[in-house]
N, C-alpha and C positions, 0 to 999 in steps of 0.2 A: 719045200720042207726045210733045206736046209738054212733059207734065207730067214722062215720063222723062227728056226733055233737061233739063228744069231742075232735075232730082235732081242729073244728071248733070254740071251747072253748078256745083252747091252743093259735092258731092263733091271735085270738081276743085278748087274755090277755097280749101277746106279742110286739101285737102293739101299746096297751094302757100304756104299761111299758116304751114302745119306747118313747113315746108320752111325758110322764111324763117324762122321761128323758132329753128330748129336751126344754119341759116348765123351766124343772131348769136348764139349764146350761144357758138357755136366761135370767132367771132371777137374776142368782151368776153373769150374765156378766153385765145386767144392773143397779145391786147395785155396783159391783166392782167399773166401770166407772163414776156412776151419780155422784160422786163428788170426782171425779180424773181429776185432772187438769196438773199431768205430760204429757207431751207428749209423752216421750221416754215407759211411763209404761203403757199408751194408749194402744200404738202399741201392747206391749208385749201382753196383756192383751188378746186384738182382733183377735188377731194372733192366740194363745194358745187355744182359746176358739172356735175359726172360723174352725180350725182347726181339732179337735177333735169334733165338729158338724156335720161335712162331711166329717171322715175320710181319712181325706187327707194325705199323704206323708211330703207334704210340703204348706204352706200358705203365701201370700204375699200380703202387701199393696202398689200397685203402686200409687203414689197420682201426680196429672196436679205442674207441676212448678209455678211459678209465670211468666217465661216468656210465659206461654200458649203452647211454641213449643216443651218440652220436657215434660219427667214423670223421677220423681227419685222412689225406691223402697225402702219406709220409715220405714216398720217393717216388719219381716215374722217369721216363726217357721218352724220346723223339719229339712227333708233332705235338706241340700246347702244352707239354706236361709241367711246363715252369711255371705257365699262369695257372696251371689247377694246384700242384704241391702246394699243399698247406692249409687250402678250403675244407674246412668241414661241413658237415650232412647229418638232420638227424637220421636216426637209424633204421626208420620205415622207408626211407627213400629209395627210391631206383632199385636194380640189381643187386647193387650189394646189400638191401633190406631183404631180399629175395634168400639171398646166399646166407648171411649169419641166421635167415630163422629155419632154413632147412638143412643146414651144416651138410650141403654140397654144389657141386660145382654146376655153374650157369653157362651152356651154349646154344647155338642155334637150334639142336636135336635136341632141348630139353621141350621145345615147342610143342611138339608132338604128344608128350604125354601130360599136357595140361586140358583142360576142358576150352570149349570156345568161346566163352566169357576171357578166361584167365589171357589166353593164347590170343586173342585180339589184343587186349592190353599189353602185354609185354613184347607183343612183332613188334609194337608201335614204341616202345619207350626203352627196349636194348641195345636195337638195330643192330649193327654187324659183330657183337661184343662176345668176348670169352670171359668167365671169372672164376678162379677155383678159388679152396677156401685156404687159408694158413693156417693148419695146427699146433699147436705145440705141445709140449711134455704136461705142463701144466695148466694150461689153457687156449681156450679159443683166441686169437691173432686176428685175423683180417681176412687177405686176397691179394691175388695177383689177380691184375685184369687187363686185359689186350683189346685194344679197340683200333678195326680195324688193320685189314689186310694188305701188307703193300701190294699193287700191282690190281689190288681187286677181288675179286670173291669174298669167300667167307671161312671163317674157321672151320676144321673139322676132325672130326673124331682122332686122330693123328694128335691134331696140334692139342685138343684137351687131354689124351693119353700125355703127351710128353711134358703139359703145363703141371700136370700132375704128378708126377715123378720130381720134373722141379723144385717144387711145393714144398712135397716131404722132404728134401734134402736141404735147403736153404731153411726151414722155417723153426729147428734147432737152433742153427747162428741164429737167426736171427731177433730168437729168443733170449738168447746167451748175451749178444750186445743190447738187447733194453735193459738184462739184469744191472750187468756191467755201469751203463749210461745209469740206472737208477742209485745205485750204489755210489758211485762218484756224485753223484747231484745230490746225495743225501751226506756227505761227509764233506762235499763243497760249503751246505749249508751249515753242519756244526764248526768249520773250522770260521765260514764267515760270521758265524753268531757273536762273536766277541767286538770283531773288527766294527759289525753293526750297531752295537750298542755306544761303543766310542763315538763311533761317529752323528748317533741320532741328534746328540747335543747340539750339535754344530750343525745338522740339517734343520732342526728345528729353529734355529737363531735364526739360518740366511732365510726358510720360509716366511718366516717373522716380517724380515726386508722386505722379501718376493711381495708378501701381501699389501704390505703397504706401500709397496710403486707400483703394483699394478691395481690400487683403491685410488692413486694422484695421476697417471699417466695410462694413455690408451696404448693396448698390446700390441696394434699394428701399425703405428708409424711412430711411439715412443714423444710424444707430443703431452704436455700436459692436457690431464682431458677433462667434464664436465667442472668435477669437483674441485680440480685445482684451479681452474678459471675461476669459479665464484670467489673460493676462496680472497685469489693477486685481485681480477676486479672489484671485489668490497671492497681490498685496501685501497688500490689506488682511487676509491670514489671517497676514502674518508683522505688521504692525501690531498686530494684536489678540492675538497673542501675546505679544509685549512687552510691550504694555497691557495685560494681563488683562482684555480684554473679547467682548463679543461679537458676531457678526454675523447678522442676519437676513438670508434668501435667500428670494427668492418666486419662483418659475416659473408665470408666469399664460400659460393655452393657452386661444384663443379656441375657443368652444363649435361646434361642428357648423358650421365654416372651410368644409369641401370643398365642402357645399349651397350656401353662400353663392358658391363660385368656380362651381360649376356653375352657378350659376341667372345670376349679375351676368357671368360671364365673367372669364378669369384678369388682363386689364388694369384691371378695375375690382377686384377684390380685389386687387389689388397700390395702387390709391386707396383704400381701406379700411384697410390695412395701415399706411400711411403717414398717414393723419389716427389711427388708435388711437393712434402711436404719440408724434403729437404729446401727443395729449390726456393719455398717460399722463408726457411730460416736462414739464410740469405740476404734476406733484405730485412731482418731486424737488430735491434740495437738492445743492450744489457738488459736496457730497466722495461721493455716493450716483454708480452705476453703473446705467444702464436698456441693456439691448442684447437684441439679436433674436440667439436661437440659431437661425434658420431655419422656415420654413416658418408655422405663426402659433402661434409660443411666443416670447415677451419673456418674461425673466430680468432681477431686481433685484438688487441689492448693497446692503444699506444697515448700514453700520458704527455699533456702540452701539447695536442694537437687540436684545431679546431674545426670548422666544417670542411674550407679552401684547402689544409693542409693533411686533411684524412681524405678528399677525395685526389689530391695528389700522389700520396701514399698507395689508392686502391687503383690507378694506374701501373704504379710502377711493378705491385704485385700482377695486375694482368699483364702485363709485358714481359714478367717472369716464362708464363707458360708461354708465348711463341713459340720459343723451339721445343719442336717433337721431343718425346718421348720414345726411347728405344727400349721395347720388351721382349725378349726373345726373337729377336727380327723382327719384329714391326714396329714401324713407327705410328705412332698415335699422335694424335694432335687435339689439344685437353682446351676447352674454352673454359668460362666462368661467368658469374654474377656478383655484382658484390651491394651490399644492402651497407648503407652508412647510418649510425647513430650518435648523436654528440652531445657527452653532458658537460654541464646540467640544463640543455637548450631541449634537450628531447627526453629530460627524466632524469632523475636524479634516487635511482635504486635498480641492484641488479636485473631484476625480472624484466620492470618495465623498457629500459635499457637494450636489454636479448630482444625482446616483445617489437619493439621499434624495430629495430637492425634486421629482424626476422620479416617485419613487414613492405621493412625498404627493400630488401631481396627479393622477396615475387614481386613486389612492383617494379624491378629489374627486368626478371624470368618475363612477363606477362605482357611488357612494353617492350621486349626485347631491345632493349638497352645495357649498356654493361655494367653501367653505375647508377644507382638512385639514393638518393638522401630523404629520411623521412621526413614527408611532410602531413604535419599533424593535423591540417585545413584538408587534407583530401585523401585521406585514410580510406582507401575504394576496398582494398584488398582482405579487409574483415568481411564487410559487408556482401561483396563478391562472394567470398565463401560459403557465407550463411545461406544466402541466393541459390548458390548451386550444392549446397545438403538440401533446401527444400524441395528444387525442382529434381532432385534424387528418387525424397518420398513421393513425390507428387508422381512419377514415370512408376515406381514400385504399384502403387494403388489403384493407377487406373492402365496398369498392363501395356506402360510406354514401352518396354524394352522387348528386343527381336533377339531372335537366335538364326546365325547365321553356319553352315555346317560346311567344313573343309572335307574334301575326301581323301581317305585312304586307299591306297590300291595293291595289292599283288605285286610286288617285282620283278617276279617272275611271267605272268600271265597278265597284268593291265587291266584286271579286273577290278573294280572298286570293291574293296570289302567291309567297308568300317565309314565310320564319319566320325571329327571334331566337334563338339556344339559351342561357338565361340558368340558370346554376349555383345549385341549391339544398342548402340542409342543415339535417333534423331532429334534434336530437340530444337524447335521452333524459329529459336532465336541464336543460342548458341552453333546451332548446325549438328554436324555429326561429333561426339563426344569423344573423345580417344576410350578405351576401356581402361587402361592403367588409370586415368581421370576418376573415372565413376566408380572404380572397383575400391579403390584408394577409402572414397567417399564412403562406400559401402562400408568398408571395414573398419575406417576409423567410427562410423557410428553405429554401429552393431545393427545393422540392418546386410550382414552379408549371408544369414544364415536365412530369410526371409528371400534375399532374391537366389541364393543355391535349390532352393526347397521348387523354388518358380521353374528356374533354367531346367531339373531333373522332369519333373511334371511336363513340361513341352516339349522336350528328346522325348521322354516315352510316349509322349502324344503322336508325334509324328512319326516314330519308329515305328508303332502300330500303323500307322495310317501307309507308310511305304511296305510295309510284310503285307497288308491284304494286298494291295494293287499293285507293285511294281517287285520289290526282292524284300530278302530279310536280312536287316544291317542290325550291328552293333552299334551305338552311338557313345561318344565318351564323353564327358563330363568333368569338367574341372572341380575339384572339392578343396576346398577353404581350410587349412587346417583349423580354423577359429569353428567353422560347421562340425569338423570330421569329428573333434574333441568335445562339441557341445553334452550336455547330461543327455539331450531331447532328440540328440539326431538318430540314435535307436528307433524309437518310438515312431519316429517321422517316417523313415524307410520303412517300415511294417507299415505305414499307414500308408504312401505311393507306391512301392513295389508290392502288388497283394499277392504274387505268386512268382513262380520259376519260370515261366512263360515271358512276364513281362520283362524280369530278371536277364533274361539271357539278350534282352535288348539294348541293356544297357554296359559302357564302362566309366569307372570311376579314374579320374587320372591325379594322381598324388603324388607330391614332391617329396622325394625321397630323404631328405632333412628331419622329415617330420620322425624319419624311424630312429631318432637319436635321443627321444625322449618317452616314459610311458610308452615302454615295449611291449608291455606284459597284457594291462589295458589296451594296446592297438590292436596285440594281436588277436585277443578275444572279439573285440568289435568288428576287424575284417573278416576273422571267420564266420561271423552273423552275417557278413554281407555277402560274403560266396557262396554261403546256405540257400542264400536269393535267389545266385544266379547269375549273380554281376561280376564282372571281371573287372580285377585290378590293374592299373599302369602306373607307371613310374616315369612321370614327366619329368624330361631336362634333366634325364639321367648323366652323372659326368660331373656336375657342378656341386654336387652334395658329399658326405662323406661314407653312406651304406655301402657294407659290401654285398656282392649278391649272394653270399650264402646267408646272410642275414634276411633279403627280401625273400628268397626259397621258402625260408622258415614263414612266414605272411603269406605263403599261397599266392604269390604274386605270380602275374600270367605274362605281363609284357614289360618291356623295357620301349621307352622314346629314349632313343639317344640327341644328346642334345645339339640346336641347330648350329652353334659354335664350334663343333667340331667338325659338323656335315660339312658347313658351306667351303671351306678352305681345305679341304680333303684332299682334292687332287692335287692342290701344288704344296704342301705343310704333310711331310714326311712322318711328323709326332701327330696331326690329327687323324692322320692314314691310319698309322698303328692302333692308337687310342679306339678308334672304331672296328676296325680288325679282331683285333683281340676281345675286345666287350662282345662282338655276333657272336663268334664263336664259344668263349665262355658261357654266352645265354644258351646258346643250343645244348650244350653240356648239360646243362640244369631243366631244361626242359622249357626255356622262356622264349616266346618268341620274340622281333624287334622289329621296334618302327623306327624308320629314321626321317626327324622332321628339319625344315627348312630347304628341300630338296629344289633348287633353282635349274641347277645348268642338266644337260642331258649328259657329261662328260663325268657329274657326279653321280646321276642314274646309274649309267655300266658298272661304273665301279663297284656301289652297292649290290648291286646286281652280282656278280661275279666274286663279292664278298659272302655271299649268301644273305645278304638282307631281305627279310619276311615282308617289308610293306610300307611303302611311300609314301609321305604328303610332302606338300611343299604348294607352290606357287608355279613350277611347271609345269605340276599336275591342274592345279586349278588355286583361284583365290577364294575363300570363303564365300558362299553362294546365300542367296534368300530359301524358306523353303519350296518355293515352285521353281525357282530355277534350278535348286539341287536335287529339284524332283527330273525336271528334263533332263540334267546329269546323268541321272544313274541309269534310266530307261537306256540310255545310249549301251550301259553293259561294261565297255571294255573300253581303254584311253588308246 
């Protein structure tokens, strides 16, 4: 008996300690604030303290917009709260859409009194989350929300009692400093109304400037660009007519550009771009012209040169790049091509000029050789073209091209759950086709929207044909933005996908670029498409510039993180992070993530242990035929 009383002593003293404990950290929080009138140190404040009240992992203040249709997430503490502050959501979304339309508080015990439709949805999309509401004097505010409990479990009646006491006491201040922040931001702006109008004059002149150097010189290596070449080469072709002399023209195109943008990412090949192009002003003189025609081709001008002494000059530029390139710790190592044209031996007018020089270049690329001088007796390189646009149509119309299917798998469990459908083509004489080749092909001649239409029709072909006999896959689909934005591609998807059924066989994987343009229009068109059935991806996520509260809004389901980032993961400390942070911000949102070009097993774990949702790469497998990616999947599990 009397050993239970003095459990029953220890108990009691413990809770009274607790008690006291929670009366002063209410009270250090409500001196801190009562006459804190930062905003920014509000946050911190409530955050820190909200936080360490209910032993939370991580704390967050999602507060209503001013347009009423969104919430941004305006302070929080501990795990991830740096990458979420500042994302906004519209305001049907998650829990906190729950919270602002029932002006009360969300925890695990609200489960119970939802029906089992409601209560299945929300076990699945809260998970371990607490959320009360902010009121204010004058209006509705936001939330505090607590995700996740250190140590494990789950919130409970306790910790929503004391998040609620919190609430009401911080959500005055905190009312008090948005007035404050509002009032200062509105006497900021009358006092800078004056200073703005002074200064418009003189913003409008330098604009003036801006416009017209960035109309003569390209923005990423500061090179004269299309226009101001035409411009210097007309002259110097009516120069050198007068003088009867002559001018060398080189079109140097850096060797296999796009592997390099893939693998460094398009911000570091645009640093790459701009040290080549140092290194090749360099080797010019006053009255010579170097400028970038776009994408990675630099164009030379050098006046008084003739065929012997422009292909000596298109040495000395290749000999430029030997030494590596250092970008962020790697060295790269840059090759080239260089196409030669000399007038007035090869033309005597701009275009045709470019036109030559452009064809001495692939006859470079195609001969792999470093230098080619055009030769107007054996001009292959047109004709070759036209060759391979017809044997393009010809594989279109009599159903040359295969679809070969990469799988996805589980990270966690080895189970294939998904497939790639990636475009192949054997052809006769040319042999196996690369796809960047014939995609190229396709798009430049408006026949891409004709073989998308094909490639979707043969995944659902054969996704049906694996659901009866073997399992039921997703298949994804690469989409064209040239297709996605056609007027007809509506129409076309009603007329291949006739139902939900088929819909849910397929996904569509789209470059997140495309959401930088016609938002409004995209979004409407992918909501037709998820009406389907079909699921959205977001290929080579990382390389573009969406953020993912932007795709949320698009009903986007999955994120590929790009292989640039995967492959160098385990030893590149900033591609660790980069992938890190992006899982977890997706799971936040509700997306899930593939990460593709998954090679080594050393980069498996990691993923793994990162929490990555699903595999591909070439460890797992290399893109397969449909009967051999039929005996694939029968296997089950990797």
């Amino acid at each position: 008996m009397k050993k239970e009383l003095s459990t029953n002593i220890v108990d009691l003293s413990r809770i009274l300690q607790e008690k006291e404990t929670e009366i002063e950290l209410l009270q250090q929080t409500f001196t801190e604030i009562g006459s804190e009138l930062d905003l920014g140190r509000v946050f911190q404040i409530v955050s820190d303290r909200a936080r360490e009240l209910i032993n939370a992992e991580t704390l967050l203040i999602p507060l209503l917009d001013d347009n009423c249709e969104t919430y941004t997430y305006r302070g929080g503490s501990g795990k991830n709260a740096s990458e979420i502050v500042g994302e906004s959501l519209p305001l049907e979304f998650g829990v906190c859409g729950w919270v602002w339309k029932h002006k009360k508080a969300w925890w695990n015990g609200m489960l119970d009194q939802l029906d089992d439709e409601e209560k299945n949805r929300w076990e699945q999309e809260s998970g371990n989350m607490i959320l009360v509401p902010l009121q204010g004097k004058r209006h509705f505010l936001g939330g505090i929300a607590g995700l996740d409990k250190i140590g494990g479990g789950g919130f409970d009646k306790k910790d929503l009692n004391l998040l609620q006491l919190f609430a009401s006491i911080v959500s005055v201040a905190i009312e008090n400093a948005m007035a404050v922040k509002s009032m200062e931001e509105s006497h900021k702006l009358n006092e800078n109304y004056r200073l703005r109008l002074e200064i418009l004059n003189k913003q409008l002149t330098e604009s003036s400037k801006e416009l017209e150097y960035l109309s003569l010189y390209d923005s990423v290596t500061a090179l004269p660009n299309r226009s101001l070449f035409h411009d210097r080469l007309t002259r110097d072709i009516a120069d050198a007519k007068y003088d009867s002399t002559t001018i060398g023209i080189l079109l140097i195109d850096i060797d296999s550009f796009k592997d390099i943008n893939d693998t460094l990412g398009h911000d570091r090949g645009d640093i790459l771009l701009k040290k080549i192009a140092r290194r090749f002003e360099r080797g010019i003189k006053n009255h010579e012209t170097l400028a970038r025609l776009g994408g990675d081709e630099f164009i030379l001008v050098l006046p008084g040169h003739n065929e012997q002494q422009a292909i000596a000059r298109s040495t000395e530029f290749l000999n430029s790049l030997k030494d590596s390139f250092v970008i962020e710790g790697n060295n790269i190592v840059v090759t080239a091509s260089v196409g030669v044209a000399v007038y007035p031996e090869h033309g005597d007018e701009f275009s045709v000029l470019l036109k030559h020089a452009d064809v001495a270049m692939y006859e470079a690329k195609n001969s792999h050789i470093n230098i080619s001088v055009y030769d107007p007796d054996n001009d292959r390189l047109e004709q070759g073209h036209l060759s391979l646009v017809s044997d393009v149509r010809k594989a279109l119309e009599e159903k040359g091209f295969q679809l070969y299917y990469q799988p996805k798998i589980s990270a966690q469990t080895g189970q294939v759950v998904s497939a790639e459908a990636l475009g192949r083509w054997h052809h006769d004489k040319r042999g196996d086709v690369s796809p960047k080749i014939f995609i190229d092909v396709l798009e430049g001649n408006g026949l891409i929207n004709e073989y998308t239409y094909w490639a979707i029709e043969t995944a659902l072909a054969h996704a049906r044909q694996w659901q009866r006999d073997v399992v039921k896959l997703r298949v994804a689909v690469n989409l064209s933005p040239q297709t996605l934005m056609h007027p007809d591609f509506r129409e076309n998807m009603d007329r291949i996908i006739k139902n939900r059924e088929d819909g849910e066989l397929i996904t569509f994987e789209i470059t997140e670029n495309l959401f930088l343009s016609e938002f409004d229009r995209l979004a409407e068109l992918l909501e037709h498409i998820r009406a389907l059935g079909v699921e959205l991806s977001i290929d080579d996520y990382g390389t573009g510039y969406s953020s993912l509260s932007l795709l949320r809004r698009l009903k986007v389901s999955e994120l590929k993180i790009d292989q640039s980032f995967i492959k160098q993961m385990v030893g590149n400390r900033d591609d660790k992070a980069v992938v890190h942070s992006t899982i977890e911000l997706a799971h936040n949102l509700g997306l899930s993530v593939v990460a593709e070009g998954v090679e080594k097993k050393s980069v498996l774990e990691l993923l793994k242990k990162m929490g990555c949702d699903t595999i591909q790469g070439f460890l797992i497998s290399k893109p397969l035929p449909f009967g051999k990616f039929t005996d694939f999947i029968r296997k089950g599990r990797v």
